[in-house]
Kinemage of the C-alpha trace (Angstrom):
@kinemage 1
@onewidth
@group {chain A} dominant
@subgroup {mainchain}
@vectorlist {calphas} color= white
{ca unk a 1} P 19.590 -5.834 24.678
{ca unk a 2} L 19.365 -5.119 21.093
{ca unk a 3} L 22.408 -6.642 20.066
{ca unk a 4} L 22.837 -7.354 15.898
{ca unk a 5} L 19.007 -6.441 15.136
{ca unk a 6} L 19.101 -4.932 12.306
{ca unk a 7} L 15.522 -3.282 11.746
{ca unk a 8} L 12.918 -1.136 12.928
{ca unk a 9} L 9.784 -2.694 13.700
{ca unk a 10} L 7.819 0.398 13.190
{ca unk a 11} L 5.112 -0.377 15.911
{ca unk a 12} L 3.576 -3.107 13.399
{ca unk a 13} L 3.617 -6.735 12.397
{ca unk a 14} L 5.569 -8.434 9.699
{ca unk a 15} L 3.354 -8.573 7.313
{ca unk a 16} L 1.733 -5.095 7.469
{ca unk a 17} L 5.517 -3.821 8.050
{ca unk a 18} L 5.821 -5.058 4.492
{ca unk a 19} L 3.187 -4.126 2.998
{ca unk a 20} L 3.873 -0.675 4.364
{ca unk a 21} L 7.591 -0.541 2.740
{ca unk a 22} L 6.043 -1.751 -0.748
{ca unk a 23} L 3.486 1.029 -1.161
{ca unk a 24} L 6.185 3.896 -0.304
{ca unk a 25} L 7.926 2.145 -2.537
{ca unk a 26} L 6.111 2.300 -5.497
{ca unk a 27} L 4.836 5.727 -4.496
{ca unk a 28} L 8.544 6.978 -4.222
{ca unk a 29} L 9.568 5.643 -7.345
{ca unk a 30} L 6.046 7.136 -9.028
{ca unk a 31} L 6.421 10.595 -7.736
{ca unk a 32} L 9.810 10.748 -7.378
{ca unk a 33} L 9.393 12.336 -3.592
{ca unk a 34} L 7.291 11.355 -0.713
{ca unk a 35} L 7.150 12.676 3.227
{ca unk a 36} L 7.002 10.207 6.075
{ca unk a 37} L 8.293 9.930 9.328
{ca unk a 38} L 12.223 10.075 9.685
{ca unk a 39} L 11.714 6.180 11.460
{ca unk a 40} L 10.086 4.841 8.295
{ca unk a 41} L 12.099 6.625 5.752
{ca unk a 42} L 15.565 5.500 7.268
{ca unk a 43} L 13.425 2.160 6.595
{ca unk a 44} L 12.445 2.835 2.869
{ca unk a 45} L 16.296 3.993 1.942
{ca unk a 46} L 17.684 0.413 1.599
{ca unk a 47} L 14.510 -1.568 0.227
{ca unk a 48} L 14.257 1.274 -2.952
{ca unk a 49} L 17.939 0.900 -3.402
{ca unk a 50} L 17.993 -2.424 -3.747
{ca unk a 51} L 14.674 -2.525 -6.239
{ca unk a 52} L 16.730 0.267 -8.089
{ca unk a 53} L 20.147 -2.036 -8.173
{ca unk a 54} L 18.088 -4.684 -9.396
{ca unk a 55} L 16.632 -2.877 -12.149
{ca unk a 56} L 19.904 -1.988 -13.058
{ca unk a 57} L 20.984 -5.786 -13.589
{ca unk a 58} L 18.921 -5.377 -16.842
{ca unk a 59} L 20.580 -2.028 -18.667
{ca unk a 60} L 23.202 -3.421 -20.846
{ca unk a 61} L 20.780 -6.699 -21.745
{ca unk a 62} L 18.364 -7.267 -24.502
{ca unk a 63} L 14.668 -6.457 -23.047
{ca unk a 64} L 13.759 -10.082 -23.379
{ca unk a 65} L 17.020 -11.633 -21.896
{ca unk a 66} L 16.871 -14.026 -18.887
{ca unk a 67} L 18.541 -11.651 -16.871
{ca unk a 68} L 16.251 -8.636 -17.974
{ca unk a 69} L 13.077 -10.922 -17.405
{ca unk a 70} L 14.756 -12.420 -13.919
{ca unk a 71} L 15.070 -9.288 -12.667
{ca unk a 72} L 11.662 -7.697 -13.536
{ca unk a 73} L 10.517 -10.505 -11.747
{ca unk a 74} L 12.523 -10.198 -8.619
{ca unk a 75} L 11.409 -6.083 -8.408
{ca unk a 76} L 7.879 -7.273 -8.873
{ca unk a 77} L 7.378 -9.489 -6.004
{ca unk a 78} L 7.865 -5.625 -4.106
{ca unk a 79} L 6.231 -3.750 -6.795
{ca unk a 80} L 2.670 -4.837 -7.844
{ca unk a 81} L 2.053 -1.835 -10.210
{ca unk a 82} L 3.060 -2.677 -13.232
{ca unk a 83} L 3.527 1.225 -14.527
{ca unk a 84} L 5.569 1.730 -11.727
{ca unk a 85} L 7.371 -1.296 -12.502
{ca unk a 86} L 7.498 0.435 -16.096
{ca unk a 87} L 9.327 3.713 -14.581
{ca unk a 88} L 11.539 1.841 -12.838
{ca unk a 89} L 12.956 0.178 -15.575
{ca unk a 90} L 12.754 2.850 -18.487
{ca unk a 91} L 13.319 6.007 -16.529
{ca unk a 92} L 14.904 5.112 -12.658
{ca unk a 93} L 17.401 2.741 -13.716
{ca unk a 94} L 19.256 4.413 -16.861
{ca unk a 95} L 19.172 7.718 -14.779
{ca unk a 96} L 21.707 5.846 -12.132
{ca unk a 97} L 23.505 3.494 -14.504
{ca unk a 98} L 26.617 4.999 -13.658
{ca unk a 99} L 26.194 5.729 -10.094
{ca unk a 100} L 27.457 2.488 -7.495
{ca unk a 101} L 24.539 3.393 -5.625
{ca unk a 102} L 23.259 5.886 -3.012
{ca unk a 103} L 19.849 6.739 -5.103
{ca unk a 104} L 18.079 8.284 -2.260
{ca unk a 105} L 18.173 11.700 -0.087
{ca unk a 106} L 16.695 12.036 3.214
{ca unk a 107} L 15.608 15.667 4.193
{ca unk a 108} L 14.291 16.458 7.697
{ca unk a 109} L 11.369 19.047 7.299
{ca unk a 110} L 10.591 19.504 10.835
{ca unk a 111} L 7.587 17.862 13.543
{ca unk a 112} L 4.116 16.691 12.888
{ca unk a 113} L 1.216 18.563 14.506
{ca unk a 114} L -0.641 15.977 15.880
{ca unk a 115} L 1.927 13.648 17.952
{ca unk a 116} L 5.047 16.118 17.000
{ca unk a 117} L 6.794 12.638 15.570
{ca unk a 118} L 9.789 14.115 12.792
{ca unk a 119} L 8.763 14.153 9.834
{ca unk a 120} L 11.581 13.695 6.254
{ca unk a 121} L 10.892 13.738 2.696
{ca unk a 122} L 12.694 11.271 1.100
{ca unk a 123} L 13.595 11.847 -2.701
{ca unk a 124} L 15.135 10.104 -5.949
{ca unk a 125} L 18.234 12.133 -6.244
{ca unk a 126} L 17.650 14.033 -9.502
{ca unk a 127} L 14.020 14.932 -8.562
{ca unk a 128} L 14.746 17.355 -6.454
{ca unk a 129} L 12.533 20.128 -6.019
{ca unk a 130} L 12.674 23.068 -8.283
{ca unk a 131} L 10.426 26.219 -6.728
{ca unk a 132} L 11.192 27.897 -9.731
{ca unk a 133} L 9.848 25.640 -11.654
{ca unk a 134} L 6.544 25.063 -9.447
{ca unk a 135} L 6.007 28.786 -9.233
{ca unk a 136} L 5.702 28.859 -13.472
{ca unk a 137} L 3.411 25.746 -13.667
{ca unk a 138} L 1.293 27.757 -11.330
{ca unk a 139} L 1.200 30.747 -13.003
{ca unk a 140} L 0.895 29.734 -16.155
{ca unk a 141} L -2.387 27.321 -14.952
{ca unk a 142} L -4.012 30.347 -13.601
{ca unk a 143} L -3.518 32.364 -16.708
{ca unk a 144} L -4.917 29.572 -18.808
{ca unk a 145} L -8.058 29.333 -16.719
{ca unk a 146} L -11.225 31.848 -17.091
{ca unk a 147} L -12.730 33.433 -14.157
{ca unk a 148} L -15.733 31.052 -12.626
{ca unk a 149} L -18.820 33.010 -11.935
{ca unk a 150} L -19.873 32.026 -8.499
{ca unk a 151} L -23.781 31.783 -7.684
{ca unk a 152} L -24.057 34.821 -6.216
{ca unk a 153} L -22.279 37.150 -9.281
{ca unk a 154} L -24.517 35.689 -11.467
{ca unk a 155} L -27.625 36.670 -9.891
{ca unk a 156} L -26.386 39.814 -9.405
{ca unk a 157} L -25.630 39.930 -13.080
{ca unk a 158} L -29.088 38.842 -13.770
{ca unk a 159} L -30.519 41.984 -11.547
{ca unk a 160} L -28.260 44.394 -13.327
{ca unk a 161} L -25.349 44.908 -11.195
{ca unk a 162} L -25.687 46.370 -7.812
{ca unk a 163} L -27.902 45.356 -4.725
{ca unk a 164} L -28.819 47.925 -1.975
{ca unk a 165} L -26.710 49.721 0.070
{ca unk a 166} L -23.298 48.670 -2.531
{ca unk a 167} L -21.976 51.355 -5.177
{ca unk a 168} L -20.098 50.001 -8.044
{ca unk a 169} L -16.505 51.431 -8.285
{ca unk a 170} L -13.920 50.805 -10.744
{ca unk a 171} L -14.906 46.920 -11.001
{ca unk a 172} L -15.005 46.519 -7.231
{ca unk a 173} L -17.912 46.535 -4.469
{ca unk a 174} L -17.574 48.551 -1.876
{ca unk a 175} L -20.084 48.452 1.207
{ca unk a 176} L -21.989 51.149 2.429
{ca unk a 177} L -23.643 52.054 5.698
{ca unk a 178} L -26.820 53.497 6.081
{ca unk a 179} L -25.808 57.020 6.213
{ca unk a 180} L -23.371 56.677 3.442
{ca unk a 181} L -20.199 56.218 5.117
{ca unk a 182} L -18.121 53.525 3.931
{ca unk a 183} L -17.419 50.589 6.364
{ca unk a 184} L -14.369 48.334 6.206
{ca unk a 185} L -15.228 46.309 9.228
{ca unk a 186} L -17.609 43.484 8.690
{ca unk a 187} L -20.825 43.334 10.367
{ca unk a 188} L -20.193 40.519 12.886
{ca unk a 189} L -17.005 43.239 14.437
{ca unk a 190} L -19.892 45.491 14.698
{ca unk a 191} L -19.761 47.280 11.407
{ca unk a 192} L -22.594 49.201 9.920
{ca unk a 193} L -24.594 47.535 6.923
């Protein structure tokens, strides 16, 4: 029986159990968002909340204080990256200075492929994610960005255009079979070319 054991072992040894929990960690506080399986992020919850609660020991302090110095010592024996320590403490921590605690937000997305094991995202609360926003970023990247020639538009450019058998219409190729007709159906499916 199971009786007052109070984690998951996660299929692993201590140590790489660990090790495990301190590089979601530090990638959740990074990105802000991270998927994993639903086991492993009931896991990460608690150890991020408490590196966030300790980070908080430090808002109201000087930045050299003993507590502010005891306590960026205590988040990096978990945290090794020292940007991410950085974030934590600058960014993470001021965001929640108000709120007793609950930092975290664990979304079921559905089932892995592979062994169908349930897969969450876990997220900072206030970095939720905006598809608005996403959408814009996109857009606006693709605007920004010129057209890449591939290989085979600048040879053609080099010949002067068109190849045989292809008419140039309006900007766009169209294929041509030997008797004229236009084919839509490639020539693997038994199209004409």
């Amino acid at each position: 029986m199971r009786h007052r054991v109070a984690h998951r072992k996660l299929g692993r040894v201590t140590e790489h159990r660990i090790a495990m929990l301190r590089n979601q960690a530090s990638d959740l506080i990074k990105y802000g968002r991270i998927k994993t399986t639903v086991a492993r992020g009931k896991e990460l919850r608690p150890f991020v909340e408490r590196l966030i609660t300790l980070a908080k020991r430090s808002l109201g302090d000087a930045p050299n204080s003993a507590a502010g110095v005891t306590a960026r010592r205590a988040v990096n024996v978990d945290i090794v990256d020292k940007s991410v320590v950085r974030v934590l403490f600058n960014e993470i921590a001021p965001r929640y200075a108000e709120r007793p605690g609950g930092y975290t937000r664990l979304l079921r997305i559905g089932y892995r492929r592979g062994d169908s094991a349930e897969i969450a995202e876990v997220e900072l609360l206030g970095s939720e994610y905006d598809p608005d926003a996403a959408g814009e970023a996109a857009k606006t990247d693709e605007a920004e960005k010129p057209k890449k020639a591939t290989v085979g538009g600048r040879i053609r450019k080099a010949l002067g255009g068109g190849g045989r058998g292809k008419s140039e219409t309006g900007g766009k190729v169209e294929k041509t079979a030997k008797g004229g007709k236009r084919v839509n159906t490639p020539r693997k499916a038994g199209g004409g070319g």
